[in-house]
Every structure is written in C-alpha cells, then in structure tokens.
Residue frames relative to the residue before (quaternion, step in Angstrom):
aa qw qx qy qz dx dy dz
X 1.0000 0.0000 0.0000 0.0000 0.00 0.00 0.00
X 0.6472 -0.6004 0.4183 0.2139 3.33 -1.22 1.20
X 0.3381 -0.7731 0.5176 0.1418 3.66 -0.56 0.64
X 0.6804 -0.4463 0.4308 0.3903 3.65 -0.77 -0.22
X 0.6976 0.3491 -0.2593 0.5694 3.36 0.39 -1.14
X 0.5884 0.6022 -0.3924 0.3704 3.80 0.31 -0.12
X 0.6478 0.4433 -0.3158 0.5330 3.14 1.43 -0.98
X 0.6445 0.5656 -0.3533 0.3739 3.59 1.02 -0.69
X 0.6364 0.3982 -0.4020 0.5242 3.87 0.87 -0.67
X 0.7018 0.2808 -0.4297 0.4939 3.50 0.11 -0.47
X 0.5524 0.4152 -0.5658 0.4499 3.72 0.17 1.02
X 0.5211 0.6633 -0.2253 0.4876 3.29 1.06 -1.04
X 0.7282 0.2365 -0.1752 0.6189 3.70 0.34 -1.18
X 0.5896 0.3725 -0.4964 0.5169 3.95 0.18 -0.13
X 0.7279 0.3907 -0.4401 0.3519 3.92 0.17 -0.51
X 0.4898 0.7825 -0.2506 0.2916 3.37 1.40 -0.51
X 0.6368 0.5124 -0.0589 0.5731 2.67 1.36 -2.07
X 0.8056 0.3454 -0.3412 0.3396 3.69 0.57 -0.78
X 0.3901 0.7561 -0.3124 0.4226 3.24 2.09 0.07
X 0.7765 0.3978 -0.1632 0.4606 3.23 0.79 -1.58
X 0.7413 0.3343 -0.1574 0.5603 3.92 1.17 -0.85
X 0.7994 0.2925 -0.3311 0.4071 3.55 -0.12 -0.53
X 0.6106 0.5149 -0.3748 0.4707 3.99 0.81 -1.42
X 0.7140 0.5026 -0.3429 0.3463 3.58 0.60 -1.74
X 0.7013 0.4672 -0.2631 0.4697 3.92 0.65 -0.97
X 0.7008 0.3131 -0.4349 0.4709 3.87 0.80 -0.26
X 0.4556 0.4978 -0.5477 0.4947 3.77 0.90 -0.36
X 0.5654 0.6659 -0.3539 0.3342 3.71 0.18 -0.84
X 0.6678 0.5381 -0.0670 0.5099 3.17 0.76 -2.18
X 0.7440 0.5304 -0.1053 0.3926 3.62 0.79 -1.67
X 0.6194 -0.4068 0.4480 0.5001 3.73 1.14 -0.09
X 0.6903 0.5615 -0.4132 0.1937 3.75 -0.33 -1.09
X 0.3113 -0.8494 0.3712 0.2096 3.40 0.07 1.54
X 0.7557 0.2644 -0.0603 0.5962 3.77 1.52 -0.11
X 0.0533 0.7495 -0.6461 -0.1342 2.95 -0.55 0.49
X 0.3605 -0.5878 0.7139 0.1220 4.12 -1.93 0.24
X 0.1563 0.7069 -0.6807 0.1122 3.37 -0.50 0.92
X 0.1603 -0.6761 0.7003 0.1638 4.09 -0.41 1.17
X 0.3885 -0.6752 0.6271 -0.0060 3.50 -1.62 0.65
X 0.0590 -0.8685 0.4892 0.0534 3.98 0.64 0.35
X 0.7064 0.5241 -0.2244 0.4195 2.91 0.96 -0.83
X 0.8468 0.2005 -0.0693 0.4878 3.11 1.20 -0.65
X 0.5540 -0.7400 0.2420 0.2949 3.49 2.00 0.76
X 0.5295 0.5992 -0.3058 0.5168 2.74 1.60 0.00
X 0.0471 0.5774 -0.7604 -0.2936 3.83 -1.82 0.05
X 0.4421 -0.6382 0.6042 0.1796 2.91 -2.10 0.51
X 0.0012 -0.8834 0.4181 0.2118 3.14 -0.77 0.43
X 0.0068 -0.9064 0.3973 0.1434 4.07 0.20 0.79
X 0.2857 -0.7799 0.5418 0.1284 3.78 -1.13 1.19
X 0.3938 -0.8100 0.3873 0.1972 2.89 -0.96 1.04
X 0.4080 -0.6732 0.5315 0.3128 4.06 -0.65 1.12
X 0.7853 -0.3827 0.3476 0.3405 3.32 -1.97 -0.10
X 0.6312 0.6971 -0.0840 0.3295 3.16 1.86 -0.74
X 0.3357 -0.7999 0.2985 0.3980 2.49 2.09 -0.16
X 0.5207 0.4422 -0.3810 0.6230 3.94 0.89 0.51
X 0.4858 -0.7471 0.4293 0.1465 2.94 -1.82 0.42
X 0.6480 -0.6202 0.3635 0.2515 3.67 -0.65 0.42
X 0.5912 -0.5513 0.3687 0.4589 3.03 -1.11 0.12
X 0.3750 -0.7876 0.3673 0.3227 3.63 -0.75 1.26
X 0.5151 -0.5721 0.6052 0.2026 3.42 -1.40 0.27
X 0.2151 0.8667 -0.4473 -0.0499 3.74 -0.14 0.96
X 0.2531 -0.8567 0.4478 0.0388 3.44 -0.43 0.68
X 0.2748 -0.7969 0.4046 0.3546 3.63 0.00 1.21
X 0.5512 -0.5483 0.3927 0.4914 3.74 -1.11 0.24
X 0.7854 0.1012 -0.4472 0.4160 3.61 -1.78 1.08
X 0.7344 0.3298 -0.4732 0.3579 3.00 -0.10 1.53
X 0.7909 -0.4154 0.0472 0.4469 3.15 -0.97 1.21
X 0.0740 0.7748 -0.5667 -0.2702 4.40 -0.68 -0.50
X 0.4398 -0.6787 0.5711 0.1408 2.82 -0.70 1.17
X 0.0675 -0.7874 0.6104 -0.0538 3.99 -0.67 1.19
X 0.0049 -0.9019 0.4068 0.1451 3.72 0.34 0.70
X 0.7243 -0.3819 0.0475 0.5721 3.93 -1.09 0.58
X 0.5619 -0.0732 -0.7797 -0.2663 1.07 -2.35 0.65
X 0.5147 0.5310 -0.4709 0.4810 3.54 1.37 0.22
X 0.1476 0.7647 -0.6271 -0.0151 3.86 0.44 -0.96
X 0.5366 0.4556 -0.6586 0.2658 3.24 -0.79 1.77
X 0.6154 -0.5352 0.5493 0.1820 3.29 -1.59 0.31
X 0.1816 0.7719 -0.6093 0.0045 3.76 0.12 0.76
X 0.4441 -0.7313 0.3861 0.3447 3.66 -1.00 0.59
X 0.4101 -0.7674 0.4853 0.0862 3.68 -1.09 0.34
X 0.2585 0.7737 -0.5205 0.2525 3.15 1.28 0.69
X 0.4495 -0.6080 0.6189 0.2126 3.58 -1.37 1.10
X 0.1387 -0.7879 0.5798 0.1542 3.29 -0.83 0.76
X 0.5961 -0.5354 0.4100 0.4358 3.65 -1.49 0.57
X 0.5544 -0.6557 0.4791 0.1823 3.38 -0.96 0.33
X 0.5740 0.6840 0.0064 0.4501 2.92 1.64 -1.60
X 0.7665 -0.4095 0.2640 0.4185 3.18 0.85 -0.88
C-alpha cells in the first residue's frame, strides 16, 4: 500500500512535467523574452529564449555551480552555486 509521500512525488513529477512543457511554451506564446526553469532533480537550470516565432528554442542548460549564461535582453551571467543547507 501506497504511502503518503508517494502521493506527493507523483505530484511533484506531474508539476514538473507541466513546468517544463506546458508553463515553458505559453510563457513562450505570451511574449516572455526568457524564460529560468531550475531543474533539482537534475542540478541543472535551463534556460529557454524566445525566437521571432514566438516559441522557444532549443534550451541552454547549465548544471548548477557554474556560471548561466541568460542572453538579451537581460544578458548576464549570475552564478549557481548550491549552497550548504547546513550552514
């Protein structure tokens, strides 16, 4: 028998999924000339730019502590270091 927390990752990975495909294409659709999409699971942030086409490109991913490149109209380089929880 299923536990709580079972019900919670498979919420978790369904919000994930609608994070990475559905939110990431209407920002797209919507104007938003960048989008930030961090990745926990996978240490990683994406980052996707949006074309004349109003959709997004192929994304640019960048694992976390190291530099992310965010190109115009913001164009900077913020760092991604993972910080200790602990302390």
């Amino acid at each position: 028998m299923a536990g709580p927390a079972s019900g919670s990752t498979r919420e978790t990975d369904r919000t994930g999924r609608t994070d990475r495909t559905g939110k990431v294409s209407a920002y797209g659709r919507g104007g938003v000339p960048v989008c930030l999409l961090p990745d926990m699971e996978e240490q990683a942030a994406a980052v996707f730019r949006r074309s004349p086409q109003r959709i997004y490109g192929p994304r640019l991913t960048t694992p976390f502590g190291e530099p992310l490149r965010i190109p115009k109209p913001f164009g900077c380089a913020p760092g991604t270091r993972v910080q200790d929880p602990a302390g």
